[in-house]
C-alpha positions in Angstrom: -106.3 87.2 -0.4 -106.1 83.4 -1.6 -103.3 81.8 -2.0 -103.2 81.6 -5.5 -103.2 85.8 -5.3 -100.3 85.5 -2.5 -98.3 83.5 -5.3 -99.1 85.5 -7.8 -98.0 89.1 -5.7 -95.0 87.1 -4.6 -93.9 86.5 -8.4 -94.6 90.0 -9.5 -92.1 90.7 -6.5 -89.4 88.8 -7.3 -89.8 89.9 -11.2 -89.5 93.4 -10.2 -86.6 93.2 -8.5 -83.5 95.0 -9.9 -81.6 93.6 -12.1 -77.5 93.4 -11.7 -76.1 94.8 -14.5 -73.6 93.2 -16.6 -70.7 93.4 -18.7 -72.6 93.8 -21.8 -74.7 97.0 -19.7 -71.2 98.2 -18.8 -69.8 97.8 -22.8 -73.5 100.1 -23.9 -73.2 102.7 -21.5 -69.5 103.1 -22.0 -69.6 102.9 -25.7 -67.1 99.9 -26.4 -67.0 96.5 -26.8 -67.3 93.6 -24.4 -63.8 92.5 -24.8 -62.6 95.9 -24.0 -64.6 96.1 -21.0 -63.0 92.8 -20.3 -59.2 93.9 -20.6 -60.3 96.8 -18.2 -61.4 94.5 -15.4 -58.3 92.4 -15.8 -55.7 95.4 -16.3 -54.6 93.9 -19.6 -54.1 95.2 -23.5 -53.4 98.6 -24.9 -56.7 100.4 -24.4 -56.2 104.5 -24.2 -56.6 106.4 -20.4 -59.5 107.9 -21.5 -60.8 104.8 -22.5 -60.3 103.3 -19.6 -61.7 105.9 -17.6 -64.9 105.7 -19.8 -65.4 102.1 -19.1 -64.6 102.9 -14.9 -66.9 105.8 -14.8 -69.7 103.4 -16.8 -69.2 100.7 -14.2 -69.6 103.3 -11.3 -72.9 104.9 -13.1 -74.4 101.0 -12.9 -72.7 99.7 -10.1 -71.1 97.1 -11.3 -69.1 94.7 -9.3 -66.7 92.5 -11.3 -67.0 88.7 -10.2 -63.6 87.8 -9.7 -64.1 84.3 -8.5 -66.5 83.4 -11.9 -63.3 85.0 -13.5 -60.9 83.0 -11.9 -63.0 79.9 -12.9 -62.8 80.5 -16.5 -59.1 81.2 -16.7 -57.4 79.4 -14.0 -56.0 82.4 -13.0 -56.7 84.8 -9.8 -54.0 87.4 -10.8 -52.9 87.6 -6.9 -50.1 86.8 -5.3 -49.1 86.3 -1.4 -46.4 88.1 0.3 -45.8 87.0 4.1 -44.0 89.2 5.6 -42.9 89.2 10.1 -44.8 92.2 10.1 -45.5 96.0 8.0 -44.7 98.4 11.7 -40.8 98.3 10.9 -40.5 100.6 8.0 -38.0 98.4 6.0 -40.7 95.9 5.9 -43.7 98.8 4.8 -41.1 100.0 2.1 -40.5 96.4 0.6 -44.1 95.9 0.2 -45.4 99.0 -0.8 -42.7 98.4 -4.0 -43.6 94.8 -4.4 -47.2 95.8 -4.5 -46.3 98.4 -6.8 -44.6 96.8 -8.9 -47.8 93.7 -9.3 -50.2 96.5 -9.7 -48.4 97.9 -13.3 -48.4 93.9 -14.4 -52.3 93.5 -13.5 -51.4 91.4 -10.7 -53.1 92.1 -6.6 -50.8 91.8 -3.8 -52.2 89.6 -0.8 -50.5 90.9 2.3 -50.4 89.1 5.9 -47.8 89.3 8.5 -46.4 85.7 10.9 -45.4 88.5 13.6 -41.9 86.2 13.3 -44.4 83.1 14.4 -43.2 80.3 12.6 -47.1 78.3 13.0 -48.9 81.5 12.4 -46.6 81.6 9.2 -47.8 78.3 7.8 -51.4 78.9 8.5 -51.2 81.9 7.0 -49.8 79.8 4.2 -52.3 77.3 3.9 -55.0 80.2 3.8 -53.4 82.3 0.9 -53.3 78.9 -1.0 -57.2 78.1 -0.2 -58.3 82.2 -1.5 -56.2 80.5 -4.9 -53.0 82.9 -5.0 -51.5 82.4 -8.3 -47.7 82.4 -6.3 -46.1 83.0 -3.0 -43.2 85.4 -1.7 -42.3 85.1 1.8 -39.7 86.9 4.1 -39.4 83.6 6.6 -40.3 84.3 10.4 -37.2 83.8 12.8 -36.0 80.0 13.5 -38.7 78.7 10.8 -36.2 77.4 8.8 -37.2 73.8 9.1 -40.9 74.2 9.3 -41.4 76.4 6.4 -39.0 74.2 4.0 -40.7 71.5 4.8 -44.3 73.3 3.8 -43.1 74.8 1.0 -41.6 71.8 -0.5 -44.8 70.6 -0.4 -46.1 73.4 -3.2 -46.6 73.4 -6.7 -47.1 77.3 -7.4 -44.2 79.8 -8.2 -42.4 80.8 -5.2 -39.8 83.4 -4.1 -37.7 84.1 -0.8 -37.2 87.7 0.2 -34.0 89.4 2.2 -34.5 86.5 4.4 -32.7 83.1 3.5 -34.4 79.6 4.2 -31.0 77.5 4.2 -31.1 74.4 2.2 -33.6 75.1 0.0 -33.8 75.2 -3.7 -35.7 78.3 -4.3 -35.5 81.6 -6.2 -34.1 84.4 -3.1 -33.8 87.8 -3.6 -31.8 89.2 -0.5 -29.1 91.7 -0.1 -25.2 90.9 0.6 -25.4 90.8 4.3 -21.8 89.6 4.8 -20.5 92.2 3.1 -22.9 94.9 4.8 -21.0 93.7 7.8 -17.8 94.0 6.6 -18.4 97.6 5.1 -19.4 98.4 8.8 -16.3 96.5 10.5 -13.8 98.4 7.7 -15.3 101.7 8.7 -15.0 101.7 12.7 -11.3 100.5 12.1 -10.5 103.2 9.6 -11.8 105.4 12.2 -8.7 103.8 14.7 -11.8 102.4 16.6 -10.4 99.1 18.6 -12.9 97.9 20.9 -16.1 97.1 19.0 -19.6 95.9 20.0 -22.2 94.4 18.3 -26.0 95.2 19.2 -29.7 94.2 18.2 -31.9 91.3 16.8 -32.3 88.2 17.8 -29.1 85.2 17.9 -32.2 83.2 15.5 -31.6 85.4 12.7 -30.0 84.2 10.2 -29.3 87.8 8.6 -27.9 88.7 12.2 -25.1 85.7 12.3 -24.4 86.1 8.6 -23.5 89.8 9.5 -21.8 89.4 12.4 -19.4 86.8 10.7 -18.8 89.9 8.1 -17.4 92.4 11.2 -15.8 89.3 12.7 -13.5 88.6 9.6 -12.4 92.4 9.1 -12.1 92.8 12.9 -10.1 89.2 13.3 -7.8 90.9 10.4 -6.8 93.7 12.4 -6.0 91.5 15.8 -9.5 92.6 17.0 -11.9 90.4 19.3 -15.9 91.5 19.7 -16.2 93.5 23.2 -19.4 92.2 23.1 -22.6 90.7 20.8 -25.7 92.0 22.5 -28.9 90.2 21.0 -32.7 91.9 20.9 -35.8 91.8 19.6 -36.1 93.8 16.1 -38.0 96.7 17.9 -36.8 100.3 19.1 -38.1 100.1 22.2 -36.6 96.9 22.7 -32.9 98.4 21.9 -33.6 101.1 23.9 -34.5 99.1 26.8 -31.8 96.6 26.4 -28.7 99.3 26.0 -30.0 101.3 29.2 -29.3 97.9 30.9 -26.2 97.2 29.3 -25.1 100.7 30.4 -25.5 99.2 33.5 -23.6 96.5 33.3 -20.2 97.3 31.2 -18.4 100.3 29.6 -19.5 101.3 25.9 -16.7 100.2 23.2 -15.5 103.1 20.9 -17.8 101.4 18.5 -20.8 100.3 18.0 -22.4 98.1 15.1 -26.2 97.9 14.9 -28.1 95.1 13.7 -30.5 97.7 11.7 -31.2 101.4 11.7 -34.4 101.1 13.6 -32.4 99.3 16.6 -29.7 102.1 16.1 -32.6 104.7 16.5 -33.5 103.0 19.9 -30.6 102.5 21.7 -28.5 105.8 20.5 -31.7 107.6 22.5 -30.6 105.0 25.4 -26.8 106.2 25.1 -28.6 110.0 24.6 -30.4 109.7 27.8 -27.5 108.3 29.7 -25.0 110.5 28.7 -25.0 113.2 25.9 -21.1 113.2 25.6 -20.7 109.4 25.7 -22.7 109.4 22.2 -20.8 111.8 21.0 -17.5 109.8 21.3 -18.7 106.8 20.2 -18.9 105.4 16.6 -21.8 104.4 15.3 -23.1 102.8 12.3 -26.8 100.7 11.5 -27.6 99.1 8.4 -30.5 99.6 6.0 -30.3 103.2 5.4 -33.9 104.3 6.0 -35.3 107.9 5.4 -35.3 109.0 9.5 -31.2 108.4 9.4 -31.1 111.1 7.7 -33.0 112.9 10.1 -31.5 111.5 13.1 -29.2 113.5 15.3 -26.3 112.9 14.8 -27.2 111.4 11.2 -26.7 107.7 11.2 -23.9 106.0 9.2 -25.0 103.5 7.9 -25.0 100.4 5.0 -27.3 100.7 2.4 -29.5 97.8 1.8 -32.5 98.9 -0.6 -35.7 97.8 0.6 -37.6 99.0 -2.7 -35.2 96.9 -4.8 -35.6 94.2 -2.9 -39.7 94.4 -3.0 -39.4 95.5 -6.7 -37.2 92.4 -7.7 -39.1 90.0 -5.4 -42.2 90.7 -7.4 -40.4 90.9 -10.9 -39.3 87.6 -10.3 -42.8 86.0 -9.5 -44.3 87.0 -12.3 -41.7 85.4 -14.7 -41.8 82.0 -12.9 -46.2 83.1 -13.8 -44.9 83.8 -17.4 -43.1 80.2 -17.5 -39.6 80.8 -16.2 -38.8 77.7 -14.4 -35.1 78.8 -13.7 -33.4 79.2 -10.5 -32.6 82.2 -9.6 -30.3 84.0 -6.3 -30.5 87.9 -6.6 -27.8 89.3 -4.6 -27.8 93.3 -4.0 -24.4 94.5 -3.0 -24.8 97.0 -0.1 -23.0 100.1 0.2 -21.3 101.6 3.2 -23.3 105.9 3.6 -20.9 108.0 5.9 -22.8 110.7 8.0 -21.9 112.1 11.2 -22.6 109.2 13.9 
C-alpha cells in the first residue's frame, strides 16, 4: 500500500470514529429544549420530575457525560464547596456531613469532602488543593492546635468561608458551633442535683478548644457548690483510646461518684473500661457524655447525656455558605443551645 493509500485509510479512520454526543443529541432524544437540558445538568429551574427523568434517561441512552470544567469556564461557577473535616469514623462527624451535603445537594451545589486526621499541615494542603479543583467556598471544622496556622491561611482567602462546631479564636469569620459552655454546665448541674460531690472529668485532648471551653462550664457550677475537680483526664477523641486510658486510671486512683465525658463516643469507651473492671462500680457511678448520638440510646445503661445536634449544625453550616454564594457579606455566629437528655447512666 503507498503512502498516499495509508493516509487516506488513516483519514477514513479517524472520520469513522464515534461521535460524542452533545447537548443538543440529549435535547432530540429527550424531547425538550437545550436550555432545559441545561437546567437539568446544573440542578436549576422549575422543570417537572418526569421531565427531568426524561432528560436523565436520554443522557444514559447516549452516554453523555456533562463537561463540568467547560461549564465552570463559562459561568465562573463550579457549584462545589469544601468541607474539611478531622475525620468522617466518629459518627458526630459522618452525621454533620451527610446533612451538610444534604442540604448542598437540594440547592444544586456538590459537597467536596476530605479529612486533616486533626493534622494541622495536612489541613492546609488539603486547603490549597480544594482551592486549585476551584471550590466556589470553604467550611472547615479546624484540626486540634491549628488555630494559628489556619487563621493565618485563611485570611489569606477571597471565597466565602464558614467555621463549623469548632472555633478558630481571633478570627472574623461566620461560625456555626453549639453552646459548649453551657453543655458543660447542664452536665455539672445534673451530677450535683444527683448529691454527687466528687466529680471527674474524662476524654479529648487539653488542645481542644471545645474540651477547655467545657470544662470551664462544670467548673463554674461545681466552684458554686464548694466543689473542686477530682480529676481532668485528657485522650485522644477515640473509643478505644478512652477505654485504654480509664483501665489505667482504674489503676491509679478511686473513680469519683461522677463522671463527665468529653463526648458520647469517649463515654462509650471507657464505661466498657469501668464494665470490665467492675460491673457494680458502674452501676454506682454517674455518668453523663455529650452529643447525644443514636447508640446512647442503645447503650446499657442508656447514656445521659447533652444534646448537641450534629445535623443542625451540618444543615446550618451549609445554609450559611450558600448565602455568603448568594451575596451575603454579613457576619454571622450561630450558637445552638444544647440540652441536658436524662436516661439511666
Amino acid at each position: 500500500m503507498s503512502a498516499h493509500d495509508q493516509n487516506r485509510s488513516v483519514g477514513q479512520g479517524d472520520s469513522s470514529a464515534p461521535k460524542r454526543p452533545t447537548l443538543k443529541d440529549v435535547a432530540v432524544a429527550a424531547g425538550v429544549s437545550k436550555s432545559t437540558v441545561s437546567l437539568v445538568l446544573r440542578g436549576g429551574g422549575h422543570i417537572p420530575e418526569p421531565t427531568r427523568e426524561r432528560v436523565r434517561s436520554a443522557m444514559r441512552r447516549l452516554g453523555y457525560v456533562y463537561n463540568r470544567g467547560a461549564a465552570a469556564m463559562r459561568e465562573g461557577s463550579t457549584r462545589t464547596i469544601g468541607v474539611i473535616t478531622p475525620n468522617s469514623a466518629n459518627v458526630f462527624m459522618g452525621q454533620f456531613i451527610e446533612a451538610f451535603d444534604l442540604t448542598l445537594v437540594a440547592r444544586g451545589f456538590t459537597a467536596l469532602s476530605v479529612h486533616s486526621y486533626e493534622d494541622p499541615d495536612r489541613q492546609d494542603a488539603l486547603i490549597r488543593a480544594l482551592l486549585e479543583r476551584g471550590v466556589d467556598a470553604l467550611a472547615v471544622m479546624p484540626a486540634v492546635a491549628s488555630d494559628q496556622t489556619l487563621r493565618a491561611t485563611l485570611s489569606t482567602l477571597d471565597i466565602p468561608l464558614v467555621i463549623c462546631m469548632r472555633t478558630l479564636q481571633g478570627s472574623q469569620l461566620t461560625t456555626v458551633t453549639a453552646d459548649i459552655p453551657l453543655s458543660g454546665r447542664l452536665a455539672a448541674k445534673h451530677v450535683v442535683a444527683r448529691g454527687c460531690t466528687s466529680v471527674g472529668y474524662f476524654g479529648a485532648p487539653h488542645e481542644l478548644t471545645l474540651r477547655s471551653d467545657r470544662v470551664s462550664g462544670v467548673r463554674e457550677v461545681l466552684a458554686a457548690e464548694g466543689i473542686e475537680l477530682s480529676f481532668d483526664v485528657p485522650t485522644s477523641l477515640t473509643a478505644q483510646a478512652a477505654r485504654t486510658g480509664m483501665a489505667q486510671l482504674l489503676q491509679e486512683r478511686q473513680v469519683p461518684e461522677a463522671l463527665i465525658f468529653h463526648n458520647d463516643t469517649i463515654a462509650f469507651g471507657a464505661t466498657r473500661a469501668l464494665r470490665d473492671h467492675s460491673p457494680g462500680l458502674l452501676e454506682r457511678t454517674c455518668i453523663v457524655g455529650s452529643d447525644d448520638l443514636l447508640e446512647a440510646q442503645l447503650w446499657e445503661p442508656p447514656l445521659t447525656t447533652v444534646a448537641i445536634s450534629a445535623e443542625q449544625i451540618g444543615r446550618l453550616s451549609a445554609d450559611a455558605l450558600i448565602r455568603k454564594l448568594d451575596g451575603d457579606t454579613e457576619v454571622q455566629s450561630v450558637l445552638l443551645t444544647p440540652e441536658l437528655i436524662v436516661r439511666q447512666s
